[in-house]
C-alpha positions as CSV (number, residue, x, y, z in Angstrom):
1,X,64.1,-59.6,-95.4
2,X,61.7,-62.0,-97.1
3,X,60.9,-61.5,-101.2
4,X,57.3,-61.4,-102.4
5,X,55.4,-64.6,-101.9
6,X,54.0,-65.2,-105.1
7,X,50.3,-66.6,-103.4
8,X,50.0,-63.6,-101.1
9,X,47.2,-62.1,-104.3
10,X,45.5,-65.1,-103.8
11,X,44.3,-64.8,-100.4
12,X,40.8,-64.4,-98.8
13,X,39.9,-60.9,-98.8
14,X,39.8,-60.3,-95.3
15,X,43.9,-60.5,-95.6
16,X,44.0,-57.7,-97.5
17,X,46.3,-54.9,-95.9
18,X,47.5,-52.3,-97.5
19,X,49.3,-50.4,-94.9
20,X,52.8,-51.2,-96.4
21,X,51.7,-49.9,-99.8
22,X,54.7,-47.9,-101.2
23,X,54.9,-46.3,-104.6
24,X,58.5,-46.6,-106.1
25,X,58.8,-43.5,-108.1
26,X,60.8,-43.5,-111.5
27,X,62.6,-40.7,-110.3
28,X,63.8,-43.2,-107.7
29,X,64.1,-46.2,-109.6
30,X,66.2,-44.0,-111.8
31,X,68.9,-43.0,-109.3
32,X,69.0,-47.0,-108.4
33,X,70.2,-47.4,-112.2
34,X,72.2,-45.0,-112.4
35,X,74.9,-46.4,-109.6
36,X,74.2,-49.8,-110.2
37,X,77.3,-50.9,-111.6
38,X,76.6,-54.8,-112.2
39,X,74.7,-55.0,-116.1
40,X,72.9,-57.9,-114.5
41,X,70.7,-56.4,-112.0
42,X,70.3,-53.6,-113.6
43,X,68.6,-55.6,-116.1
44,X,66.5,-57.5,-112.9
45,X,65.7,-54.2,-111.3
46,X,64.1,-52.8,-115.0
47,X,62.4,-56.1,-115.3
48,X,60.1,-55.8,-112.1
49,X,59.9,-51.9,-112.1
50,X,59.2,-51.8,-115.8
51,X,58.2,-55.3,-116.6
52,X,56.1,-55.6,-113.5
53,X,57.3,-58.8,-112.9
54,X,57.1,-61.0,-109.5
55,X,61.1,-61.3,-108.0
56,X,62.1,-63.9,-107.5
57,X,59.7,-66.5,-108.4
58,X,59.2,-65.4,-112.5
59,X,63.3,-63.4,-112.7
60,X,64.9,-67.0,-111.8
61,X,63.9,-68.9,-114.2
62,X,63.6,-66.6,-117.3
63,X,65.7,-67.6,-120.0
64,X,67.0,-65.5,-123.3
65,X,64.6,-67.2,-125.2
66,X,61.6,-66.0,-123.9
67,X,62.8,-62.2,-125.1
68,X,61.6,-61.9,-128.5
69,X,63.3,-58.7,-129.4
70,X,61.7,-59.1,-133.2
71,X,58.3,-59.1,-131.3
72,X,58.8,-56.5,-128.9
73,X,57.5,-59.5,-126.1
74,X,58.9,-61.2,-123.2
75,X,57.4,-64.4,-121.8
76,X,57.2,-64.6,-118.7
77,X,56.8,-68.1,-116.5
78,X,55.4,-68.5,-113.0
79,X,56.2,-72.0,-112.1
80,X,54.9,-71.7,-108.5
81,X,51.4,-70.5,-110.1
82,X,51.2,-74.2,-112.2
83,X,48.4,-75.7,-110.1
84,X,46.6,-72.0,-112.1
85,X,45.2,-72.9,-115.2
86,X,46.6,-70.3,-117.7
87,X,49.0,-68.8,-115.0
88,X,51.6,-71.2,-115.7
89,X,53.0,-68.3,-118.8
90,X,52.3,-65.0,-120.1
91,X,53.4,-62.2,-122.5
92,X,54.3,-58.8,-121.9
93,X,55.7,-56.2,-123.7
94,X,59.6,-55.0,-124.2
95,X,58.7,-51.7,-123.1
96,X,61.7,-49.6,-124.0
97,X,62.5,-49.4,-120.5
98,X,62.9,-52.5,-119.7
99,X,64.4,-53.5,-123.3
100,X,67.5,-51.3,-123.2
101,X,68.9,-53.2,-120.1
102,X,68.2,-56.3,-121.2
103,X,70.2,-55.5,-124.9
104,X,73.2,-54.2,-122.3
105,X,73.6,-57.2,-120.5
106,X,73.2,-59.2,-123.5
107,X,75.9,-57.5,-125.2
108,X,77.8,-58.2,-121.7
109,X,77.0,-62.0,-121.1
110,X,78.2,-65.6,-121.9
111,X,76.5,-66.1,-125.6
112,X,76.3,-70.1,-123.9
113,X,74.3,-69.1,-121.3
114,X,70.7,-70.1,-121.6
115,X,69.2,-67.9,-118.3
116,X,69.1,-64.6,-118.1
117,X,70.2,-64.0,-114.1
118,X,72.9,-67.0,-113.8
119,X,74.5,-64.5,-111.1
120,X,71.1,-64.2,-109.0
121,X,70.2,-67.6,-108.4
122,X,70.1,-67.0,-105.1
123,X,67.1,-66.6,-102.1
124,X,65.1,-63.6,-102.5
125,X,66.6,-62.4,-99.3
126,X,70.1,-62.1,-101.2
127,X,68.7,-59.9,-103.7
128,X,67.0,-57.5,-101.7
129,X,69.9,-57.4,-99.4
130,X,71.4,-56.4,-102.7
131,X,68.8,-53.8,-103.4
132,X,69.2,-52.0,-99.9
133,X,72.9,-51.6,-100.4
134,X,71.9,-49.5,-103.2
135,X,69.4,-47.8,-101.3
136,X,72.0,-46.4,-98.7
137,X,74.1,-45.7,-101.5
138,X,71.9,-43.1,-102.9
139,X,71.0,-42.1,-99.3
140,X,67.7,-43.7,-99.4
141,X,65.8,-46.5,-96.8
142,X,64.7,-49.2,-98.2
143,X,60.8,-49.4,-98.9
144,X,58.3,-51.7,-97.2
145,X,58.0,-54.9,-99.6
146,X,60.5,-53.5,-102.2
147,X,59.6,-56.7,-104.5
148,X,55.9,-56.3,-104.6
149,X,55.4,-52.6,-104.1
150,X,57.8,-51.7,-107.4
151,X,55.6,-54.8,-109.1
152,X,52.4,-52.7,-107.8
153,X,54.1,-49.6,-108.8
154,X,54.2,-49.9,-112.4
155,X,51.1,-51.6,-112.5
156,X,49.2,-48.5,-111.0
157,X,51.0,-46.8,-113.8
158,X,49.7,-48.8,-116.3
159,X,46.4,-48.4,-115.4
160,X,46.1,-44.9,-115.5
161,X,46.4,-45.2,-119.5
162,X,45.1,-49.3,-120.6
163,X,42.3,-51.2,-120.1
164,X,42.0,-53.2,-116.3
165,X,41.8,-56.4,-118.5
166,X,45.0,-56.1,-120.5
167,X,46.8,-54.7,-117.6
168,X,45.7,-57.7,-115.2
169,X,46.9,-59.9,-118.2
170,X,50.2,-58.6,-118.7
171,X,50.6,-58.6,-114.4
172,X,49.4,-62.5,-114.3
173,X,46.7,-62.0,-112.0
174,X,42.5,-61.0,-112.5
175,X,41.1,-57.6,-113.1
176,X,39.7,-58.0,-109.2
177,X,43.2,-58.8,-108.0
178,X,44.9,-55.7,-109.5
179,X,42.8,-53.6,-107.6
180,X,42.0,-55.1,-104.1
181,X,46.2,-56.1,-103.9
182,X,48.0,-53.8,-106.0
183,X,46.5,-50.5,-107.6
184,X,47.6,-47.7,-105.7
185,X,47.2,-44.0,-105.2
186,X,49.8,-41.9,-104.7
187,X,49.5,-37.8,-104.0
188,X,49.9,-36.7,-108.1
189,X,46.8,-38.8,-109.0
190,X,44.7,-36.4,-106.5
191,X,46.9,-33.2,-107.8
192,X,46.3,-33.7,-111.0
193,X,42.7,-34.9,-111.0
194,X,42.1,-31.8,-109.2
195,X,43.8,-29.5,-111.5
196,X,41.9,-31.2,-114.8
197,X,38.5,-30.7,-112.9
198,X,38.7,-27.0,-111.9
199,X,36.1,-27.7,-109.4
200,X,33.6,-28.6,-112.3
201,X,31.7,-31.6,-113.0
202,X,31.6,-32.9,-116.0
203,X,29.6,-35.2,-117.3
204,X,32.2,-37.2,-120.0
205,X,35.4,-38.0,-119.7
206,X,37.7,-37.7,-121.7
207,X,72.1,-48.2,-127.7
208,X,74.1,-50.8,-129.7
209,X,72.3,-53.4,-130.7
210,X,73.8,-57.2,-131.2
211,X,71.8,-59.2,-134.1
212,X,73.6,-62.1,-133.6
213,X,71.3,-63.8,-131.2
214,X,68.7,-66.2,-132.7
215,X,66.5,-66.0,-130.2
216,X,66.3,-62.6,-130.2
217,X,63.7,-62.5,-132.9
């Protein structure tokens, strides 16, 4: 199993394929959280479902100060996207989400510890191995690209209520990238656009928390 390679959204166009498109549902991501016993990935799974962020390239190297609790921001850093100007770091939002496992595993973990995954320091192939033995747990396979595609996933969701620029921003990527490699459409978006239409056209649309960490403001 290989993790997400980081340059894959900066490929020529003709690359594109989008046959192993998959959208992770929150129902799903859900049942993941709820028998994932280990604080730690728990807190890694919210931060590329929710966060949208790239495993393992940005997770690795995130630290505890980078989560500005007091801001409601986490940055994030790309070091394989350097040789990007202005891709090197960006800031997304502690979407509550993804902020109340982050607080558990800080309430959990070594006050001395500067990073925020010590324990998943490993190749990306160790996580997701990680990730599938959830999966069967719950009775599930394990999705095509499970890295990217929950990444893609709550992108897609973002753009269905903000602006392509500030969603692109937050991802790390343009407003062409998001949708040539990573909007996607899944079978509610065509329910529910057909449901708000009625067949017309219309011509408009329309837990405890720990203060004790400097860093965390």
């Amino acid at each position: 199993m290989v993790a997400e390679n980081p340059f894959d959204e900066f490929k020529a166009q003709n690359e594109v394929n989008r046959a192993r498109d998959h959208f992770v549902r929150l129902e799903l991501f859900n049942r993941l959280m709820d028998v994932t016993t280990d604080p730690e990935f728990r807190a890694l799974l919210a931060l590329v479902r929710i966060g949208g962020v790239r495993c393992p390239s940005e997770v690795k190297p995130l630290e505890w100060s980078n989560v500005h609790a007091g801001a409601n921001t986490v940055t994030i850093v790309s070091p394989k996207l350097n040789r990007y100007q202005g891709k090197s770091h960006r800031t997304i939002p502690l979407w509550p989400g993804l902020a109340e496992p982050l607080q558990e595993w800080w309430d959990r973990c070594d006050d001395c510890q500067p990073l925020v995954f010590p324990n998943h320091q490993c190749s990306g192939s160790a996580i997701t191995g990680k990730l599938q033995r959830l999966c069967r747990r719950i009775g599930e396979p394990l999705w095509a690209k499970p890295w990217q595609n929950m990444r893609a996933s709550r992108e897609t969701e973002l753009l269905e209520s903000h602006p392509i620029h500030k969603v692109a921003d937050w991802m790390g990527h343009s407003a062409s990238i998001a949708l040539k490699h990573y909007a996607q459409i899944f079978k509610e978006q065509d329910a529910g656009a057909a449901s708000s239409t009625s067949g017309s056209v219309s011509g408009s649309h329309s837990g405890k928390r720990r203060s004790t960490n400097p860093k965390h403001v």
